[in-house]
N, C-alpha and C positions, 0 to 999 in steps of 0.2 A: 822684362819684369816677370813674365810667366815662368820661362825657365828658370831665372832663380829661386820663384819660390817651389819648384819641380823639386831643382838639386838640393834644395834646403830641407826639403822634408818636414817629420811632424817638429815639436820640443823635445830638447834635450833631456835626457834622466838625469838629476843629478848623482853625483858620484857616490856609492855608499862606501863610508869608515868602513875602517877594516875589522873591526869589532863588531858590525853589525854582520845579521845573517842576511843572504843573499835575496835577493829580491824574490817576490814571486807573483804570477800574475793572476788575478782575482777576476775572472767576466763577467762584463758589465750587461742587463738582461736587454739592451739590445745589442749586443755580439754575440748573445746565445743566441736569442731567437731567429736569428740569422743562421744557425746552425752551429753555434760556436767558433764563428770566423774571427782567427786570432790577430786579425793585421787590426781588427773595430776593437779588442779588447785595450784596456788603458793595463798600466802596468803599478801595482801598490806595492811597498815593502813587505816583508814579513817583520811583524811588529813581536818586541821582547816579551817573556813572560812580565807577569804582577814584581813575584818578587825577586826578579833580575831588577828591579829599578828602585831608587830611594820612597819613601812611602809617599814624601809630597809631590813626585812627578805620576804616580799612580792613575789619580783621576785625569789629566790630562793623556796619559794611554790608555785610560776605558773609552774618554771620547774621539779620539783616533780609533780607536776602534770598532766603535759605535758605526761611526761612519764608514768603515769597510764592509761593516754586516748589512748596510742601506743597501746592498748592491743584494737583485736580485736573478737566479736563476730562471731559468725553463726547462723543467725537468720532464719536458713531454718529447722532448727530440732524443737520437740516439747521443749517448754517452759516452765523447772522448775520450781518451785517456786526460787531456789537457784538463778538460773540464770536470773528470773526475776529481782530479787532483785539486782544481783549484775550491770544489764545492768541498771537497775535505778538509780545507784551509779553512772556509768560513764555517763549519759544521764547529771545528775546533774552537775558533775563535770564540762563537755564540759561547761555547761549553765552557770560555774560561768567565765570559762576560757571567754565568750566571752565577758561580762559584766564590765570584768579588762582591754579589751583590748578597749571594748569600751567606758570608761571611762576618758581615755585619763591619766592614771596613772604614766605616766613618758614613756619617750624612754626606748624597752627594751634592753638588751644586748644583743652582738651575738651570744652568746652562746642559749642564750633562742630562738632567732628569729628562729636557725639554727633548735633546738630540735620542735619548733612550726611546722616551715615547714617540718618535717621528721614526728610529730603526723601527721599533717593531709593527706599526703603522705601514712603513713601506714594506713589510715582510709578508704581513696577515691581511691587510686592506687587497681584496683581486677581485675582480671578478669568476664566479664559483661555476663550473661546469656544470650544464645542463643535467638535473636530477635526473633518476628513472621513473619520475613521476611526472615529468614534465611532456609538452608533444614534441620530439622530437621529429617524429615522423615512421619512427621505426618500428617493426613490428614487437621490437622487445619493448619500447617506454610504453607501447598501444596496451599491452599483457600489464603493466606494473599502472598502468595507470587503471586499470578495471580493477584491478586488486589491491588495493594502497596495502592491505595487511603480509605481502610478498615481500620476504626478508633478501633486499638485492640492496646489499653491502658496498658504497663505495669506497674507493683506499684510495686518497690523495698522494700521487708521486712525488709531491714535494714536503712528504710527511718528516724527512729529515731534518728540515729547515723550521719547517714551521714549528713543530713539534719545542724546540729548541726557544724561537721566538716567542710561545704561548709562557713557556718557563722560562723565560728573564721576565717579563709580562707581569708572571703572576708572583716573584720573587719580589721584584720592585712595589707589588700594590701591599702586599704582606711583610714589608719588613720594618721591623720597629723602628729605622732611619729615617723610615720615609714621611715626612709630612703631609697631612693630607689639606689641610691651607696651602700649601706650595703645589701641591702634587696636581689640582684640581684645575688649575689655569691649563693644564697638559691634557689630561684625562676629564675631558669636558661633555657638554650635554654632544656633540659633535663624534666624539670619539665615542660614548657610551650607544650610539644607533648607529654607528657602523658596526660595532663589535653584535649588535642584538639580529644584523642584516647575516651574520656569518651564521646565525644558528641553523639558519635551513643547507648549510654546509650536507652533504652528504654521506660525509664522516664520520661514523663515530667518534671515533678519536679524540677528533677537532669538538666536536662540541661537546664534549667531558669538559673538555678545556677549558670551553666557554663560558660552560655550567661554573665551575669552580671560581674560574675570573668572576665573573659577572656578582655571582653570589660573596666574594670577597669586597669587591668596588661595590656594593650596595651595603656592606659592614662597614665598611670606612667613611667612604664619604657623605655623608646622612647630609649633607646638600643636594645630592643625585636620586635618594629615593623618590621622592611622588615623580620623578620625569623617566624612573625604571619603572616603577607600576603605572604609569602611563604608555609609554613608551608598549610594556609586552600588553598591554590591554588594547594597544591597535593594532597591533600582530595579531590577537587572536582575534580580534574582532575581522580584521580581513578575511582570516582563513576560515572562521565560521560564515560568515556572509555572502563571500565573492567566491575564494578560488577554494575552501578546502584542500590546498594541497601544501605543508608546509614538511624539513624535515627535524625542525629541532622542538616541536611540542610539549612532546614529553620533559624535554630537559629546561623548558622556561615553568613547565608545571611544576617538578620537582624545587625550581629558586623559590617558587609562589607558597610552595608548603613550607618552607622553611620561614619565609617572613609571614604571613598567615599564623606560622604557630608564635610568631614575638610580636602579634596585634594587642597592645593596651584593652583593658576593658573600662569603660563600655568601649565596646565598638563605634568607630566612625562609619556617620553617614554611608560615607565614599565608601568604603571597603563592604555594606552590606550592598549597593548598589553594583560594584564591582563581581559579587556571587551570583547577582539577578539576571546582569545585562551580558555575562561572559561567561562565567563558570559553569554555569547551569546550559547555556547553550550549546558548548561544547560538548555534550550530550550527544546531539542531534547529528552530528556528521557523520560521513560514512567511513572515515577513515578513526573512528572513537575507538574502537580495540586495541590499537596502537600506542594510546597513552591512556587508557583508561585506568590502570591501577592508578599512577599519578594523580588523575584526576580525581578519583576517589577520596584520595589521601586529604587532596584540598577541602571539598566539599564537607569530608567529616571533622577535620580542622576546625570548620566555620562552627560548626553543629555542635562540638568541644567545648568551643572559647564561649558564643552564645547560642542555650537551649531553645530560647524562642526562637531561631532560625530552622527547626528542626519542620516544620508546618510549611515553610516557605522551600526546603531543596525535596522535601516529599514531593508534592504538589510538582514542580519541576522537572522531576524524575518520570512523574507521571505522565504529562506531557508529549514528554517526549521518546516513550515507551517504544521500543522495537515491535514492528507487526509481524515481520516476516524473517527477521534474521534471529536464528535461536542462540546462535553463539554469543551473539550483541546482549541478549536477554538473559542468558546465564552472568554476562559481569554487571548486569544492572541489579539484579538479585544478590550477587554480593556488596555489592555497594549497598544496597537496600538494608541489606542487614547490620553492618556496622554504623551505619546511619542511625537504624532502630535502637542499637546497642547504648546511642550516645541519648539518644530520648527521653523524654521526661513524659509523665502521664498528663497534664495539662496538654501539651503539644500533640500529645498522641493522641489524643480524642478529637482534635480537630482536621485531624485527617485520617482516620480512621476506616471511613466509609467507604470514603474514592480507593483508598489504597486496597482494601481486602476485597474491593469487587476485581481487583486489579491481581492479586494473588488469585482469586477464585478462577480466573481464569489461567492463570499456568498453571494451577493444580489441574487443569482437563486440557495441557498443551499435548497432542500426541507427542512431542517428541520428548523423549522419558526422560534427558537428563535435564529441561524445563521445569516437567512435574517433579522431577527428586527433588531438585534444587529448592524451589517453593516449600515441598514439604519439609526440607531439610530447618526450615525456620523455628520450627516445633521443638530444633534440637537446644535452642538458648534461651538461657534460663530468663534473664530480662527480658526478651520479647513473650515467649508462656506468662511473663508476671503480669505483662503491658493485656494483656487479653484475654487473661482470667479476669482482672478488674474491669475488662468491659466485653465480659463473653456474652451480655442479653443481648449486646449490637453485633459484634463479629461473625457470631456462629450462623444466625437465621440469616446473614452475607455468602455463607461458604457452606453452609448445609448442600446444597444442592451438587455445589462441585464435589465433596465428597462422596455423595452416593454415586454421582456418576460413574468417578473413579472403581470404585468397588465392584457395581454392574456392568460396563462396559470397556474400562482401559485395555488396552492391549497386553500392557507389561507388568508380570506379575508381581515384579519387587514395586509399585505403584500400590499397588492389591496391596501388600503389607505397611508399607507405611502408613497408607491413607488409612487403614484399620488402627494403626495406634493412634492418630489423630484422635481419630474418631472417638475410640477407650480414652483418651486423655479429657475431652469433651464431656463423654459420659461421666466421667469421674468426679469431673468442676463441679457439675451441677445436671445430676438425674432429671428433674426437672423438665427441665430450660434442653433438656437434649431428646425428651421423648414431646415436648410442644413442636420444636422446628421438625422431628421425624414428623409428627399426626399433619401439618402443615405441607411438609412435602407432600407427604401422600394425598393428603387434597388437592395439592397445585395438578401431580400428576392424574391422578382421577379426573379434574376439570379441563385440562389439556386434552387426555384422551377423548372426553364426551366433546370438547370443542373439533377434534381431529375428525371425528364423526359425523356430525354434523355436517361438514366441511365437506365430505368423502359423501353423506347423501345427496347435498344440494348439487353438487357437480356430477351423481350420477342419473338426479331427475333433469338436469337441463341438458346431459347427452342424449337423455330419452326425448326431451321435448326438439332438441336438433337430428335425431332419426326421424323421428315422427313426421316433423316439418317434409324432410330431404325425400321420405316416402309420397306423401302426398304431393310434391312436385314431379317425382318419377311420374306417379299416375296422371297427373292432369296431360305431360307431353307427352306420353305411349299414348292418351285416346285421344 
């Protein structure tokens, strides 16, 4: 019995018409990953063009062909010539699939949508190569992980394939044929959080892709929204709480300001708890320079759509204020500022206080692009308006940092701005600007007599600790 199923070998091919093209063999991704050993590979026809066939056999050759593009490579091994050829067959094929679909060739059935959504599923569903942020163990992820703002670019090998799969993907979610009462039995809550697991991909590429799909599938199918803002709200919530290390941030920030800016007003509950519990925290991480304009974008979004949110991302910003990283605090003084831009005087008097003791201080940041930048606030005309209306509070806040700046700063473009401050002040209200001067100069005058003070008492208690140390010498010499 053995030997004949030895001499019998695998099944038979059956014979192809003479009018078809010859066959070609397509590798199956375990006979790549084997190396591309051709005896594991199965053998598939080469399928006709669209319109080499009558138009009603069509959809029956998309899903024949569908299912030749399920077959996956491994484009991390060396590259046969066999396997060249045969990944150029399915590159091709992807390339006709997505040219039917965007052609707008008829609605297609379910069966095909189902078999489309399962191809591209088995193309883009993988497990993703360990990031440069992750511990690999190596002295290079050790480097990329102290520094998350190290622009170390990954390029996905099998960017050809996939590339291809995101575009039939994103043709099928965007074309007017497509149903999205049919479509959603496919493209479900299941598919929508593996597609959200690909964004930390460390691709660019890929998560343009992702960005675009996702932000499409969240325009269509308005069943999936609250479970995609749900969904990215425990991505960030992880990566601000636990690991910090994610790579597609930015680009679920950029979907978030787009539906952000098509929030109904009044604003719901959920979406101002949403800026409380998430937006705002993501502030705090170390790796915030990385998406911080995005995040900006969000945050001034909210401040936009509703003005009495403006008291609540202040305060938050506040928070969470950089100590020692000056770059980190140069983009939060721009966000600051367009924040302010969006402000209303009600909102801006109630945080007023906390914020400009908060400027008073980076106006006396040694590091000068700190202090410009703060000063640089003087240059917009809405914020100058927002604090002429409440210069009796502001000014006797930040009197002090200016003069500082004048008497002590290091850098002399410092010296100049903080002087037109200061003229801009004087000019408000003469007043209200020689009180907080005669003010200073008593704080400083009481300060010194207290420094004095301070400087006697500690040099009569050195004398009363000689004195003491003297009379103990004398008692042991006699």
């Amino acid at each position: 019995m053995l030997n004949r199923i030895i001499k019998r070998g695998g099944p038979k091919l059956r014979k192809t018409d003479a009018n078809e093209p010859p066959a070609v063999v397509v590798g199956h991704a375990s006979g790549v990953a084997a190396g591309c050993d051709t005896s594991s590979v199965p053998s598939i026809e080469a399928l006709p063009l669209f319109h080499d066939v009558p138009a009603g056999e069509r959809q029956s050759l998309f899903l024949r062909k569908l299912r030749l593009c399920a077959v996956v490579f491994d484009f991390s091994d060396m590259i046969t010539l066999r396997c060249a050829r045969e990944r150029e067959v399915k590159r091709r094929i992807l390339a006709e699939l997505i040219d039917f679909v965007q052609s707008n060739s008829g609605r297609l059935a379910e069966p095909v949508q189902e078999e489309l959504v399962r191809t591209v599923a088995a193309n883009i569903f993988r497990c993703l190569p360990p990031a440069v942020h992750e511990n690999t163990g190596s002295e290079v992820a050790a480097a990329a992980a102290a520094d998350p703002e190290e622009d170390n670019i990954f390029l996905d090998p099998a960017w050809p394939h996939l590339q291809l799969a995101y575009e039939l993907l994103l043709r099928y979610v965007v074309s007017s044929d497509t149903d999205s009462k049919v479509a959603k039995r496919f493209i479900d809550h299941a598919f929508v959080l593996r597609l959200l697991d690909l964004f930390d991909s460390g691709d660019p590429r890929e998560r343009e892709y992702l960005k675009t799909i996702l932000h499409r599938i969240y325009g269509k199918f308005m069943v999936h929204r609250p479970f995609i803002r749900k969904a990215i709200s425990n991505i960030f919530c992880r990566f601000i709480f636990e690991t910090e290390r994610h790579s597609g941030i930015g680009e679920l920030l950029e979907i978030l300001g787009s539906i952000i800016n098509g929030f109904a007003l009044p604003m719901k509950d959920e979406h101002k708890l949403f800026l409380v519990r998430v937006l705002i925290p993501l502030h705090k991480t170390k790796p915030a320079g990385v998406y911080h304009h995005q995040l900006a974008y969000c945050t001034t979004q909210f401040v936009e759509k509703d003005c009495k949110l403006a008291d609540t991302v202040i305060r938050g910003m506040l928070k969470y204020w950089p100590v020692t990283n000056c770059q980190k605090e140069l983009l939060f003084l721009g966000e600051l500022e367009e924040v302010l831009e969006a402000t209303q005087p009600t909102e801006f008097q109630q945080c007023m206080v906390p914020l400009f003791k908060q400027i008073s201080r980076c106006l006396n940041s040694s590091h000068f692009q700190v202090a410009e930048r703060a000063l640089y606030l003087w240059n917009n005309d809405h914020i100058v308006s927002l604090m002429s209306q409440n210069r009796s509070i502001i000014l006797p806040v930040i009197f002090e940092a200016l003069e500082k700046n004048m008497q002590s700063h290091w850098n002399q473009a410092i010296h100049g701005l903080t002087a037109s401050v200061r003229k801009m002040f004087q000019d408000m209200d003469g007043d209200l600007f020689v009180d907080c001067q005669q003010q200073y100069i008593e704080r400083v005058a009481s300060a010194k007599t207290l420094e004095e003070q301070r400087e006697l008492a500690w040099r009569r208690l050195e004398a009363v600790v000689a004195a003491k140390a003297a009379e103990e010498t004398i008692i042991l010499v006699n």
